[in-house]
N, C-alpha and C positions, 0 to 999 in steps of 0.2 A: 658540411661541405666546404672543402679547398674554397680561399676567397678567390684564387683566378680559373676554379672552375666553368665549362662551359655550360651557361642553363639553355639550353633547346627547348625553343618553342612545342608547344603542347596541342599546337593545331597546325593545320600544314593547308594549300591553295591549291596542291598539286592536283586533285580530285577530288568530288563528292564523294566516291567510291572511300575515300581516309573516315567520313564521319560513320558514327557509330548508331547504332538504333534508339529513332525517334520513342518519349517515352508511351505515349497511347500504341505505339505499335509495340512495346515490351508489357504491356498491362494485358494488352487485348492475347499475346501470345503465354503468358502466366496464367491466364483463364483459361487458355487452351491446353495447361496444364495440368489441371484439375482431372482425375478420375483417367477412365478409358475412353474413347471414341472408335467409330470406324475406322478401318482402314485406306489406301489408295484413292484418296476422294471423296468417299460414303459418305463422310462427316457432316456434322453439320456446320463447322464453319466455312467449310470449301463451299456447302450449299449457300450458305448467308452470303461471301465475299463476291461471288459471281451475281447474287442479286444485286450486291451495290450494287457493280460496277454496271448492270442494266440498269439502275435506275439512274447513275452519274451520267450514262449517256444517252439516256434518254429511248431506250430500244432495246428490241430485245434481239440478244444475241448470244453467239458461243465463248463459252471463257473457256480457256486452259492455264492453271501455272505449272512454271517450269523456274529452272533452277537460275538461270542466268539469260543476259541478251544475247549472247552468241547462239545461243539454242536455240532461244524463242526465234530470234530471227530468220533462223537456218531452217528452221524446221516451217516456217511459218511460208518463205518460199518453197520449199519443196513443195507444197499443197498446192503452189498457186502453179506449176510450168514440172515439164518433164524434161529427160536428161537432153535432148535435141534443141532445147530452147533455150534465150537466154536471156536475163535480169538485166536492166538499165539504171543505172545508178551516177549520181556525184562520182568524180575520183578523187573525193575528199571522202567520200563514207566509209561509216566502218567498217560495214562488210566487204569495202575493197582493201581498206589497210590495217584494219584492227582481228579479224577472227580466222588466220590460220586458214582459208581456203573452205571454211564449215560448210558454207553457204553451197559449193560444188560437192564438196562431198555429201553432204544431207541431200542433196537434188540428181545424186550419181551423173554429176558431170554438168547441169546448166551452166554456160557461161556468162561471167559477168560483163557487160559493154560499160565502160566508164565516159560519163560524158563531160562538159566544162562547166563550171560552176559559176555564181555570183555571190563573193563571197560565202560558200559554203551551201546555195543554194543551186541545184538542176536548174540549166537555163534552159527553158520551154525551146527556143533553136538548136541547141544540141540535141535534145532528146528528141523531137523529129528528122532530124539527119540521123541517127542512129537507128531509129526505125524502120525508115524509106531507105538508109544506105545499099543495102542488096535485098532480096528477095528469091533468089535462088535455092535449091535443094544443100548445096554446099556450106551454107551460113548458117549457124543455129539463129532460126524463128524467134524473135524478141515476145515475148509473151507476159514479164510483168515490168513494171516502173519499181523503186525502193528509194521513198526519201525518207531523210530523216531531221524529224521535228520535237526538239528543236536541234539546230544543225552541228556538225562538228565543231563550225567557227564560232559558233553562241547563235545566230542569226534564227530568224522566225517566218516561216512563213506564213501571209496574210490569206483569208480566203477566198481572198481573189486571187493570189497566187496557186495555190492547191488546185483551185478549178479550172483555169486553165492548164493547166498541166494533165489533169483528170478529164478535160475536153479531148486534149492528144492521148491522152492513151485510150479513151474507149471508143474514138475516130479509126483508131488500128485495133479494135479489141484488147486489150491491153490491160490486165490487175493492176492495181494499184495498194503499194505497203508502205506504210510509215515505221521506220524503228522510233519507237520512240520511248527512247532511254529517258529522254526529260522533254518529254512532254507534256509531263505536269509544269515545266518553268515554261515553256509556249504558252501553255493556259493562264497561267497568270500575268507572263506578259502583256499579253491582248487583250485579255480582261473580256475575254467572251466563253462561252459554255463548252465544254468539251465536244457536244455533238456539232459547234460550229465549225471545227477544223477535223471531223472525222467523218462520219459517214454521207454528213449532208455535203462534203463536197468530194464524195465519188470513193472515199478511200474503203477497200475491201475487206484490210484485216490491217492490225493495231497492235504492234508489238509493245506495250505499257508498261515503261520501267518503274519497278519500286523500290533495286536497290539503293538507286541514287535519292531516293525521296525520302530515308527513314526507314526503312526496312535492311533487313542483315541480308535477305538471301530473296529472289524470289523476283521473277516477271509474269505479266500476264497476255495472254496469246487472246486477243477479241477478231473475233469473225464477224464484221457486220454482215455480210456475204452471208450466209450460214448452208449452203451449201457447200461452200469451198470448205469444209468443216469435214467434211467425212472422211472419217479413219484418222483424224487426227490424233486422236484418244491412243491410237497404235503405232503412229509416230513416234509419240512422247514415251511408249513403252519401251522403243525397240532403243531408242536412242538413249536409254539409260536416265529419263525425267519422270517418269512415272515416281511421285514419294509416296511410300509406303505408309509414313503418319503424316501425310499432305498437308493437316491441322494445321501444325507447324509455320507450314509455307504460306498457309492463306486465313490464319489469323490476323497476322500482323496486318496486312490489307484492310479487315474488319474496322482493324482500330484506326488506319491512316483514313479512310474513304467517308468515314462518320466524324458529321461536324465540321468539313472539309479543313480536316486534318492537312492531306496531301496536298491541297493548295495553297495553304497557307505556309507549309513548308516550304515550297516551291517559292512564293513568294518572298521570302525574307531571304535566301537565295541571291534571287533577287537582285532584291533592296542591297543587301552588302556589295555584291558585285557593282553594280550602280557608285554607291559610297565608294570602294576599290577604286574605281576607275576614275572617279572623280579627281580623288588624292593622289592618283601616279600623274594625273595629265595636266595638273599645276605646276608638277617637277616638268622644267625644259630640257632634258636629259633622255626623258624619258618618252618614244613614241609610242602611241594608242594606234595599233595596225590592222583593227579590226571592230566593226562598229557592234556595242556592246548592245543587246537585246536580252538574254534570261540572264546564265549566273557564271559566265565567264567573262574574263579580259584579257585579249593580246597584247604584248608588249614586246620592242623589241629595247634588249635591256643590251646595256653599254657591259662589254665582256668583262670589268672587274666587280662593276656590279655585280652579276650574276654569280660570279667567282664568293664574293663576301659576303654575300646570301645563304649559298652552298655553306660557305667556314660555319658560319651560325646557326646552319640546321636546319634552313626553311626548304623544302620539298617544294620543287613545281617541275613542269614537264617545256623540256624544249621543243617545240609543236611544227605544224605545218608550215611551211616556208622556214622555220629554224626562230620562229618567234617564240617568247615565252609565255605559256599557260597558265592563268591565277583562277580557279575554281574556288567559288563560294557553295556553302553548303546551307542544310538546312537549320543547322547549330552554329554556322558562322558569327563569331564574337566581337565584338566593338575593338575591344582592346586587342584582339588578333590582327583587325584589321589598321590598327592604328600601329604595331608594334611592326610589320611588315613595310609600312609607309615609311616609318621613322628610320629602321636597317638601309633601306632603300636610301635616303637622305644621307644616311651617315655613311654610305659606299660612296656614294657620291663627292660628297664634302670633305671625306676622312682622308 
């Protein structure tokens, strides 16, 4: 290699979504490579991964995987509200700014009411003004809630936040959905049990991301509700999630949910981001614009910073309000996080 060669970094902030497959979730799907199995489900590790995940939470419920959280989500709403109703949500979440309109198309038209946030969280006043706002025939019927835990901005909700918000919506009959893409880093954040911020405070159905925990490909759709569950299976068919060798999709699960794999991924996540956040917010340069809880940090970065970041290869996202996005993952490395700290320094200084 040229000695004024540029070396680029080999890990990037920009998203969990960059790391690659945790190794128990590539072990568990190489065993699932062995011989033949069923087809579309029948298998036996779709059967195994849905029992975790009823023993992880404690209940017994409906699983589905599907391929990604745009789906699970979209599809997950359609189940709960018809095309005259409409979904209440952050107008930070992703179903309002991240999936392409899925959410109305899967639902043939529910629309979305976006309400204000606190930092990244549905403020209980909003979402009852939004509900009591009209009540006439002319207004699509508010029929489910959709937060997401943990939140766009990193943030968590407690569960005493959950329940009240789960008080207002079943005050107005009201579903209640969590996306939750990382809701494994919630769980470890809080350091309480899964079913403490899921069914036991009111929420219906649990979109359980695993791309972002270690897993390549793969979400899971929980109906604690398990009436709200019917035809789902037909859902997932028509909207092109149905996998044919499902195995696939719901080994890796197998290997993350044993041993609590997926939490301790989450947790070191984490941990890094913590460490991360600590190291920018020594730098007086640098503000911390969003209070850090799972596995991200906002910063709002001095424009040649982010310029000299850019030159040197380092991937992050310029985010909500125009701050910048540093995501830890579940393979987030010491020296990644020290060599991003140092660049950082040397924009600064240089």
């Amino acid at each position: 290699m040229p000695a004024d060669a540029t070396v680029f970094p080999t890990q990037h902030f920009a998203s969990d979504n960059y790391s690659g497959i945790c190794p128990e979730a590539m072990q568990a799907l190489n065993q699932a490579n062995q011989g033949h199995d069923f087809a579309y489900g029948d298998d036996r590790w779709t059967a195994e991964a849905a029992d975790l995940l009823r023993e992880v939470f404690e209940t017994d419920c409906e699983v589905f995987f599907v391929f990604n959280g745009t789906a699970a989500n979209s599809l997950a709403l359609a189940s709960l509200c018809q095309s005259y109703h409409s979904i209440i949500c952050a107008e930070t979440s992703h179903i309002e700014t991240d999936e392409c309109g899925a959410p109305e198309f899967y639902s043939n038209g529910a629309k979305l009411l976006t309400g204000k946030n606190v930092a990244g969280k549905l403020a209980p006043k909003s979402l009852e003004e939004l509900i009591t706002r009209r009540s006439d025939i002319h207004y699509p019927k508010p029929k489910v809630v959709s937060i997401t835990q943990a939140t766009e901005l990193g943030t968590v909700y407690t569960p005493s936040e959950l329940l009240e918000i789960y008080k207002i919506s079943k005050k107005f009959k009201l579903k209640l959905h969590i996306d939750g893409a990382r809701f494994a880093n919630a769980v470890a954040a809080l350091g309480l049990t899964p079913k403490e911020i899921s069914w036991q405070c009111g929420v219906d159905v649990l979109c359980l991301g695993g791309t972002k925990n270690g897993l390549a490909v793969g979400e899971a759709v929980i109906f604690f509700n398990k009436e709200l569950a019917e035809d789902f299976a037909y859902r997932c068919k028509q909207a092109g999630q149905l996998a044919s060798k499902m195995r696939f999709m719901a080994a890796p699960w197998v290997g993350i949910l044993k041993n609590n794999v997926w939490i301790n991924n989450a947790a070191h996540a984490n941990q890094c981001a913590a460490q991360l956040e600590a190291e920018l917010r020594s730098i007086p340069e640098i503000e911390i614009v969003a209070p850090r809880q799972a596995n991200s940090v906002f910063v709002n970065l001095p424009p040649k910073v982010a310029h000299a970041l850019e030159q040197k290869g380092w991937h992050f996202y310029t985010f909500i309000g125009g701050s910048a996005r540093f995501m830890c993952s579940w393979d987030t490395r010491q020296e990644s996080i020290q060599a991003l700290v140092a660049d950082v320094k040397g924009a600064i200084h240089g």
